[in-house]
C-alpha positions as CSV (number, residue, x, y, z in Angstrom):
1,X,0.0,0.0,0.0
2,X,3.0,2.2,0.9
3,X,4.6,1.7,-2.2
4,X,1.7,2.5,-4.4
5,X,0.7,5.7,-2.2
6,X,4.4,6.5,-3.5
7,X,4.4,5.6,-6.7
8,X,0.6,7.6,-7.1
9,X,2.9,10.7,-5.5
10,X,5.2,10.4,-8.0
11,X,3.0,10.4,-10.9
12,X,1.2,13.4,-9.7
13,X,4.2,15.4,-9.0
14,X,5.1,14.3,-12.9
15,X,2.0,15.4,-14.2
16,X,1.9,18.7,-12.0
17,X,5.6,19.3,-13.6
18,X,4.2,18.8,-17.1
19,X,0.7,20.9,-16.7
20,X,2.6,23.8,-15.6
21,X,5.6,23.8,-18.6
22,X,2.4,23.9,-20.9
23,X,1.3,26.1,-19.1
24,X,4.4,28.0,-18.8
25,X,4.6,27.5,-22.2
26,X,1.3,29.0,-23.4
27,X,1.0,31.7,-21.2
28,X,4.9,32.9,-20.7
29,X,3.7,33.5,-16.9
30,X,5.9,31.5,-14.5
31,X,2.3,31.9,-12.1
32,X,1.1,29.1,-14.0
33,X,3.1,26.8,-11.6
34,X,1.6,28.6,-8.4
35,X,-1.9,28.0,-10.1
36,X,-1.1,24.4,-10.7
37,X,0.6,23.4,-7.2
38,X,-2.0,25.5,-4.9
39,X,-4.8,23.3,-3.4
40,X,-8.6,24.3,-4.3
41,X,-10.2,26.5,-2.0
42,X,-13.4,25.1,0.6
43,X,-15.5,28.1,0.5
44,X,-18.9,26.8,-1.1
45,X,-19.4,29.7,-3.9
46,X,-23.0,29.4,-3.9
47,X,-22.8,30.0,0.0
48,X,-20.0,33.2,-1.2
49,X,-23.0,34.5,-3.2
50,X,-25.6,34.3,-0.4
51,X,-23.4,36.0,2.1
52,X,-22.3,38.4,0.2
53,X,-26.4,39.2,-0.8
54,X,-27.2,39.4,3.1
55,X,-24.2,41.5,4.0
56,X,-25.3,44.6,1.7
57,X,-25.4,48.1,3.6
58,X,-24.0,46.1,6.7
59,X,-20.6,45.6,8.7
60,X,-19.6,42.8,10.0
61,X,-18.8,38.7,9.1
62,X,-20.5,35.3,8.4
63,X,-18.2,32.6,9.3
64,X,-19.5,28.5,8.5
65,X,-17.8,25.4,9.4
66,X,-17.8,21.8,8.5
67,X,-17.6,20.7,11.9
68,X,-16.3,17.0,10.9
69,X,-13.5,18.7,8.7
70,X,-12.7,22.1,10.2
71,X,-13.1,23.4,6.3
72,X,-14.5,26.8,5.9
73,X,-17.5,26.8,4.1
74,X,-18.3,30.3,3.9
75,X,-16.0,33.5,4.8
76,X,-18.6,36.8,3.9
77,X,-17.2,39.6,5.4
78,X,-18.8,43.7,4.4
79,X,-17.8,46.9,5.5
80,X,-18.5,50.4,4.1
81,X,-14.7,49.9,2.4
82,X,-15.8,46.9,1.1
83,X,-14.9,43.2,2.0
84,X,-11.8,42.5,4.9
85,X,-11.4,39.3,6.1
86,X,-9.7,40.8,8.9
87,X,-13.4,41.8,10.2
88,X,-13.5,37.9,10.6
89,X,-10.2,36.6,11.6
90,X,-8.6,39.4,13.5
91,X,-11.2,41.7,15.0
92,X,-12.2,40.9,18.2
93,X,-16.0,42.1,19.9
94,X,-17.4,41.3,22.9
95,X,-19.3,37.6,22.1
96,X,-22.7,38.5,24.3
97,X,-24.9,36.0,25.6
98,X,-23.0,33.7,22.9
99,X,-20.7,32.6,25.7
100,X,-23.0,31.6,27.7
101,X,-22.6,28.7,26.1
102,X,-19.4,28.1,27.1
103,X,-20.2,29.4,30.5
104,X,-22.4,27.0,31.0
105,X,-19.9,23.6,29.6
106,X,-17.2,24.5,31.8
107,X,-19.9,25.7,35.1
108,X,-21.3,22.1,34.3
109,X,-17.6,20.0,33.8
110,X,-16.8,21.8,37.3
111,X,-19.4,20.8,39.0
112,X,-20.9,24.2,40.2
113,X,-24.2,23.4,38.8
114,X,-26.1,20.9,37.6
115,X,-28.2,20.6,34.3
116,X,-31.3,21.3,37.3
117,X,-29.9,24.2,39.3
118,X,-32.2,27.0,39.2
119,X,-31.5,30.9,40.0
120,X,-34.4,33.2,40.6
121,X,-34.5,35.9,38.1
122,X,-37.2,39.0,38.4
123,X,-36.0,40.8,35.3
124,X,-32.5,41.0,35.8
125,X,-29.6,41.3,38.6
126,X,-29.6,43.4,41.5
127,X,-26.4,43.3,43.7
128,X,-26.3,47.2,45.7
129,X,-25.9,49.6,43.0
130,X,-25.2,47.0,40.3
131,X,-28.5,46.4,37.9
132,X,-28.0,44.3,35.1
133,X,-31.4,43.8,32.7
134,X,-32.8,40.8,31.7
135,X,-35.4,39.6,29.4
136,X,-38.6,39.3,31.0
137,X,-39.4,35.5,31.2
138,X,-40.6,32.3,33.3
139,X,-38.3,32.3,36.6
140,X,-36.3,30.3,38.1
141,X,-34.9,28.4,35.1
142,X,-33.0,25.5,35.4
143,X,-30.0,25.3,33.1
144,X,-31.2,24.4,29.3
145,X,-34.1,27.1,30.1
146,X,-31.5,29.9,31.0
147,X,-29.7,28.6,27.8
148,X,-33.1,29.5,25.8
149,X,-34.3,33.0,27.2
150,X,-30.7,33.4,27.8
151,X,-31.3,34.8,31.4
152,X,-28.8,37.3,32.9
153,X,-29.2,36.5,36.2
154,X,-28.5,32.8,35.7
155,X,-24.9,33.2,34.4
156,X,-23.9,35.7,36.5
157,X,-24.8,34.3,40.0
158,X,-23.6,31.1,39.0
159,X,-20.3,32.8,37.6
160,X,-20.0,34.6,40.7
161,X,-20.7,31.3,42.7
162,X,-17.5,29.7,41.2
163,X,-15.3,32.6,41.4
164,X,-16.4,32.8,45.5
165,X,-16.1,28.9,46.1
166,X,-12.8,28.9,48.1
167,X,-13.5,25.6,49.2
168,X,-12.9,23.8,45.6
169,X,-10.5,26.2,44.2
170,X,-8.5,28.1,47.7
171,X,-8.8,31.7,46.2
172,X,-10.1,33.3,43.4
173,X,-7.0,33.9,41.2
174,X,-7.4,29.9,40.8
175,X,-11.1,29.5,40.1
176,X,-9.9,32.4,37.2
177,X,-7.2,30.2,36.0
178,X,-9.3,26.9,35.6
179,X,-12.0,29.0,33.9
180,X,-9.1,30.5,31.7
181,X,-8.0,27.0,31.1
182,X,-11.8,25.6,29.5
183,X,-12.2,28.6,27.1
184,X,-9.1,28.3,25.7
185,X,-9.3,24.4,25.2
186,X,-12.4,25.9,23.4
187,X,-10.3,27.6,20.7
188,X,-10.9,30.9,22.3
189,X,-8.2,34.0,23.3
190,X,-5.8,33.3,20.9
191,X,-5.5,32.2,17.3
192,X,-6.5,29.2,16.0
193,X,-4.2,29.0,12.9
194,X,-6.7,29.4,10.0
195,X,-4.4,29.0,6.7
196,X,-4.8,33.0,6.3
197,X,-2.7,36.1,7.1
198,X,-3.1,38.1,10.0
199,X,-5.5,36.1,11.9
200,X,-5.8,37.6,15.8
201,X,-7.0,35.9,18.7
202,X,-9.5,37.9,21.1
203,X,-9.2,38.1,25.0
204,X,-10.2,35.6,27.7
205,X,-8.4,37.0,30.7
206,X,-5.9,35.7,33.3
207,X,-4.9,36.6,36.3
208,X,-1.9,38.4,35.0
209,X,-4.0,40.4,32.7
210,X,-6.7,41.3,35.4
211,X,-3.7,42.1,37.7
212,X,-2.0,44.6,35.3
213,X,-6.1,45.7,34.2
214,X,-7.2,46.6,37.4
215,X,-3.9,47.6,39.2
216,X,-6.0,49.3,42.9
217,X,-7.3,45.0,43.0
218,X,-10.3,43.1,41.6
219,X,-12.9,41.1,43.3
220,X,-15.3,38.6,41.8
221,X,-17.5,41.6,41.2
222,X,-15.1,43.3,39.6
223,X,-15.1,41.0,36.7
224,X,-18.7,38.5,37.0
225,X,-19.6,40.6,33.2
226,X,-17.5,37.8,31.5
227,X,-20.0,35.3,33.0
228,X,-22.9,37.3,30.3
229,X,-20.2,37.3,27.5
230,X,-19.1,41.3,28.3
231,X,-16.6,43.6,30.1
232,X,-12.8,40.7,30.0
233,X,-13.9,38.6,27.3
234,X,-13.7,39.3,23.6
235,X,-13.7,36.9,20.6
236,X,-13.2,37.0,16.7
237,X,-16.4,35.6,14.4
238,X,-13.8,32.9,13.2
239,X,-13.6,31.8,17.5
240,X,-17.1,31.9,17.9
241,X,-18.1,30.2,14.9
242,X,-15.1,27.4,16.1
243,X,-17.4,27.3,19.3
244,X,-20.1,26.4,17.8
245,X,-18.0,23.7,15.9
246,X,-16.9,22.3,19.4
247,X,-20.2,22.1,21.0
248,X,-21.4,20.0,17.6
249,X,-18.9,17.7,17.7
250,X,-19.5,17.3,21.6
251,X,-15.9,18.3,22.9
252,X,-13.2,18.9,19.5
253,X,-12.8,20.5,16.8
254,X,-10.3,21.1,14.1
255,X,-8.3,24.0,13.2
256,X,-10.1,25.8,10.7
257,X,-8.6,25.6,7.1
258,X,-9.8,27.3,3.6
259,X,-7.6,24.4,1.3
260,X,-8.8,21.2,0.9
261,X,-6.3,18.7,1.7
262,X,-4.9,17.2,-1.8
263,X,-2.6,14.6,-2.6
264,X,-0.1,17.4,-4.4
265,X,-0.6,20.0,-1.9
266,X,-1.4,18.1,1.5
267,X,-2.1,20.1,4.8
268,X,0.1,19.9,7.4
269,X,-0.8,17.9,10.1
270,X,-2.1,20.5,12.6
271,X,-5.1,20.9,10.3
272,X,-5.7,17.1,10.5
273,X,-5.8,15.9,13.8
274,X,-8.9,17.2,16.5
275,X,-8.0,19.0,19.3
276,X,-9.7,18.4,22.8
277,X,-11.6,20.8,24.9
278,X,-11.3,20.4,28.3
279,X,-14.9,19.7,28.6
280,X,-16.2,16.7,30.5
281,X,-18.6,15.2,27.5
282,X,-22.0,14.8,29.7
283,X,-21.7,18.4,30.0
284,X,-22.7,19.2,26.2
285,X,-25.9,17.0,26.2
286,X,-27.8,20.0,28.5
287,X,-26.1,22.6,26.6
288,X,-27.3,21.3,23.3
289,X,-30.4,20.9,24.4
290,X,-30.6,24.2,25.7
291,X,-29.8,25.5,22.1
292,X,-32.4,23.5,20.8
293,X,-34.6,24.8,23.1
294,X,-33.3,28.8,22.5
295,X,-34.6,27.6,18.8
296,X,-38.1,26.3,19.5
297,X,-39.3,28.3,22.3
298,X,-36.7,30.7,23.4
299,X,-34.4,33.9,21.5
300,X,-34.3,32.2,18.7
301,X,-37.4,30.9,17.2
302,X,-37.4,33.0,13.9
303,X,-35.3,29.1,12.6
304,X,-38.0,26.9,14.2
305,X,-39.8,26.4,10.9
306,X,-36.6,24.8,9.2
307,X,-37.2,21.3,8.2
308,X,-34.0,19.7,10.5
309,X,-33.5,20.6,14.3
310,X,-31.2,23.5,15.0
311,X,-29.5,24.5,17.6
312,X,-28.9,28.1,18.1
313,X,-27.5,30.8,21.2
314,X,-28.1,34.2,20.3
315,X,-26.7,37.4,21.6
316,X,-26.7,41.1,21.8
317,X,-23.5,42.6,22.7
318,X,-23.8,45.5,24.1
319,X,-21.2,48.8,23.1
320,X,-20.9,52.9,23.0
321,X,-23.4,52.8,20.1
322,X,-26.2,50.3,18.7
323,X,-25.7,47.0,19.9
324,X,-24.6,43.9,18.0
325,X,-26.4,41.2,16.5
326,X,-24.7,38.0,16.8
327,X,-25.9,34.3,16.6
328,X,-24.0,31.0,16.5
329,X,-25.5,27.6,15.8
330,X,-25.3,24.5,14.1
331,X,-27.2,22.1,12.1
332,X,-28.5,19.0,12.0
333,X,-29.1,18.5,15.9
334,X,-27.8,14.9,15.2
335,X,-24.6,14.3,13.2
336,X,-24.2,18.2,12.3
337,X,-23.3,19.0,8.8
338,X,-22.6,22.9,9.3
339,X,-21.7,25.2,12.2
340,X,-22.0,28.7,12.0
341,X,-21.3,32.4,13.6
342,X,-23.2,35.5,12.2
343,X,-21.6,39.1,13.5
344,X,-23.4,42.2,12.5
345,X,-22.4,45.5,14.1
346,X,-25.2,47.8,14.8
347,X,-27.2,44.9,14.4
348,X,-29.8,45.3,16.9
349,X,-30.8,42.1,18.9
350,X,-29.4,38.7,17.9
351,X,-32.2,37.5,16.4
352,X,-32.9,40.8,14.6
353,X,-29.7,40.2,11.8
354,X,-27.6,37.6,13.1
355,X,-30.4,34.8,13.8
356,X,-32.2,35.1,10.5
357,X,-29.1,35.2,8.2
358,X,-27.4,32.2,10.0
359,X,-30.5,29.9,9.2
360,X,-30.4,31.1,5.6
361,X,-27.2,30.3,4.8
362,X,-27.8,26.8,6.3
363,X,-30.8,26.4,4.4
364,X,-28.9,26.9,0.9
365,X,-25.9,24.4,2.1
366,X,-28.2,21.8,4.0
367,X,-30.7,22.0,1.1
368,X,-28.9,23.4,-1.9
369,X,-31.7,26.3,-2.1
370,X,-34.0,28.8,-0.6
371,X,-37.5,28.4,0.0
372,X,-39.8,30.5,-1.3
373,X,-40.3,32.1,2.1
374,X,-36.8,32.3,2.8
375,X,-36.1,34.1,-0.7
376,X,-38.7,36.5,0.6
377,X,-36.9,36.8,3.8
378,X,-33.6,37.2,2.3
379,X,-34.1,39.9,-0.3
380,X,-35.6,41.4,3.1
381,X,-32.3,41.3,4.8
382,X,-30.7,42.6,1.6
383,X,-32.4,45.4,2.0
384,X,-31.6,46.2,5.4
385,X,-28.8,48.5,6.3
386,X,-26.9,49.0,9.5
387,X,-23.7,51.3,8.1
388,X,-23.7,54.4,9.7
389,X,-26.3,53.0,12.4
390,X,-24.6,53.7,15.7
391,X,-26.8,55.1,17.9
392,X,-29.3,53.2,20.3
C-alpha cells in the first residue's frame, strides 16, 4: 500500500511538472506553476453569493464550518470599504450571551451546577448599586431554560458562585485560572491558525492580565460581566463560529482551514488531527439541548420552521453605540453537517440580523436552495442596512 501511495505521488508530482511547462509555455507566466501546485479552496461559492447578498449596507462577518472537517465553508465579510477578512479573523467584539454557552460547559464540567440548578430571576440582577437587565421571562430556570431566554441573572450568579467557592479552588486567582483554562481548550483567546494572514485571537483573561487591568485590585464583582459574555472577554467571528463547531462535535474540533487537503498540496498535520476541549462530554448533552430549546421556544425561534432541528444561542452585545447582532448555531441537531457564527455590528438584537441570516445560509448548504419564504426573507435582509447606524 505504501509503495503504491508513492508511486501515485510520484506520478502526480510528474504530471503537476508537465501541466505547468504547458502552461508556462502557453501563457509565458511563470504563475502558471503557483496555479497548478496551490490546493482548491473550501469556500462553497453558492454559500459566497448568499453571504455576500445578506451582507449589503452592513458591517460585519459570516463565518460557516464543517464541523467533521474544520473546512470553511463560507467566509462573507462587508464593510462600508468593502470586504476585509480581517473583520473575521482578526477583529475581536465582545461575544454577548453567545458565551454563555461556554459558560455554561465548563460551570457544568466543574461541578458548580447541575443541568437542574435554578436561579431566581425577576428581570434581571440586583447586587447594591449593580443592575443588570434581563429579558422578561418564566423564573427560576434550570440550566437548558437559562440557555433558551438566555437569562442574565442565571450566568452571573452562577459565575459569581465559582469565582467565590474557596473551598474547591483556595482563592479566586485559581477558580480564574481553571475558567481560563476551558475557554481556551475551546479555541478561544488566541489564534486558532486558520491557513490565512493576519488572523488575531480575542481576549479571555488571566490573572496576570486582570492584575496589570485593574492595578488598585479586583474582586469577583469586579469581573462577573465575563459570566454574560461582556466587560474581559472578547472573541473573533472565526472563534465563535469554532465554538459552535466544538459544541457540535461534543468536545473537539479542528483548526479551521480554507484548502482542501490534496494529494499534491497536503495540509500539514495540525489541520488534521482534533483538538480536545477540556470539557467533561455529559456536559454538552444539557447545553445542546438548551440551544435546541433557545430555537423552538426561546431567543431564537425566527429558525423553528426549518425542516432539521437547529440549535442556536443568540446574543446582543452590548457597546458605545447600537448593539450587535450576533448568533452562533449548528445544524443538524444529530450528526451536524454545518456550524456557524453571524456578526453584525449595529445589528440590533441577535435575532434581529444575526439569527435570521445564519439559518439562511444553512438552508442553501443543508438544502442546496432557498425556499420561497426564505427568498422573501432574504431579499428582506438585503435590503436592510446597519452602516452608519450607531446610535441606540
Amino acid at each position: 500500500m505504501k509503495r503504491n501511495a508513492s508511486h501515485a505521488r510520484t506520478a502526480a508530482s510528474a504530471l503537476r511538472t508537465t501541466l505547468a511547462a504547458l502552461l508556462i509555455a502557453v501563457t509565458g507566466s511563470v504563475q502558471a506553476q503557483e496555479y497548478v501546485e496551490e490546493a482548491p479552496l473550501t469556500l462553497r461559492p453558492l454559500l459566497q453569493q448568499l453571504g455576500s447578498e445578506l451582507m449589503k449596507g452592513k458591517k460585519g462577518s459570516i463565518v460557516a464550518l464543517d464541523p467533521a472537517t474544520g473546512e470553511v465553508l463560507c467566509l462573507v465579510t462587508n464593510s462600508p470599504e468593502g470586504s476585509n477578512d480581517a473583520l473575521a479573523i482578526a477583529t475581536a467584539y465582545a461575544p454577548g450571551s453567545t458565551l454563555k454557552t461556554a459558560q455554561a460547559l465548563t460551570l457544568l464540567s466543574e461541578g458548580i451546577v447541575t443541568p437542574a440548578t435554578k436561579v431566581a430571576c425577576h428581570d434581571g440582577f440586583r447586587d447594591g448599586n449593580i443592575r443588570v437587565g434581563c429579558h422578561h421571562h418564566y423564573s427560576p430556570e434550570p440550566l437548558e431554560g437559562a440557555l433558551a431566554v438566555s437569562c442574565n441573572t442565571w450566568f452571573l450568579k452562577s459565575y459569581l458562585a465559582m469565582l467565590g467557592n474557596t473551598r474547591k479552588y483556595g482563592s479566586k486567582e485559581n477558580a480564574v485560572t481553571v475558567w481560563h483554562d476551558y475557554l481556551t481548550s475551546m479555541g478561544l483567546g488566541g489564534p486558532l491558525g486558520i491557513d490565512l494572514p493576519g488572523e488575531k485571537g480575542g481576549l479571555v483573561a488571566n490573572v496576570s492580565y486582570l492584575a496589570r487591568r485593574y492595578k488598585d485590585g479586583w474582586d469577583a464583582k469586579t469581573i462577573m460581566w465575563a459570566g454574560m459574555g461582556q466587560g474581559d472577554i472578547t472573541a473573533t467571528p472565526l472563534q465563535l463560529c469554532n465554538l459552535a463547531a466544538t459544541i457540535a462535535n461534543r468536545g473537539f474540533f479542528f483548526t479551521p482551514h480554507i484548502h482542501k487537503d490534496c494529494e499534491w498540496a497536503p495540509l500539514p498535520t495540525r489541520y488534521l488531527t482534533p483538538r480536545q476541549t477540556k470539557v467533561k462530554p455529559e456536559a454538552y448533552t444539557s447545553v445542546i439541548a438548551g440551544m435546541r430549546l433557545a430555537v423552538t421556544k426561546g431567543t431564537a425561534t425566527i429558525l423553528n420552521t426549518a425542516p432539521y432541528p437547529v440549535c442556536g444561542k443568540t446574543g446582543t452585545a452590548e457597546n458605545a453605540g447600537r448593539d450587535h447582532s450576533v448568533f452562533i448555531g449548528f445544524a443538524p441537531m444529530t450528526s451536524p453537517k454545518i456550524a456557524i457564527a453571524v456578526y453584525i455590528e449595529h445589528g440590533g438584537f441577535g435575532a434581529d440580523l444575526a439569527a435570521p441570516i445564519a439559518g439562511l445560509i444553512m438552508e442553501e448548504y443543508l438544502k442546496g436552495g432557498l425556499s420561497a419564504k426564505s427568498l422573501a426573507l432574504a431579499r428582506r435582509i438585503e435590503r436592510k442596512s446597519t452602516v452608519g447606524i450607531s446610535k441606540r
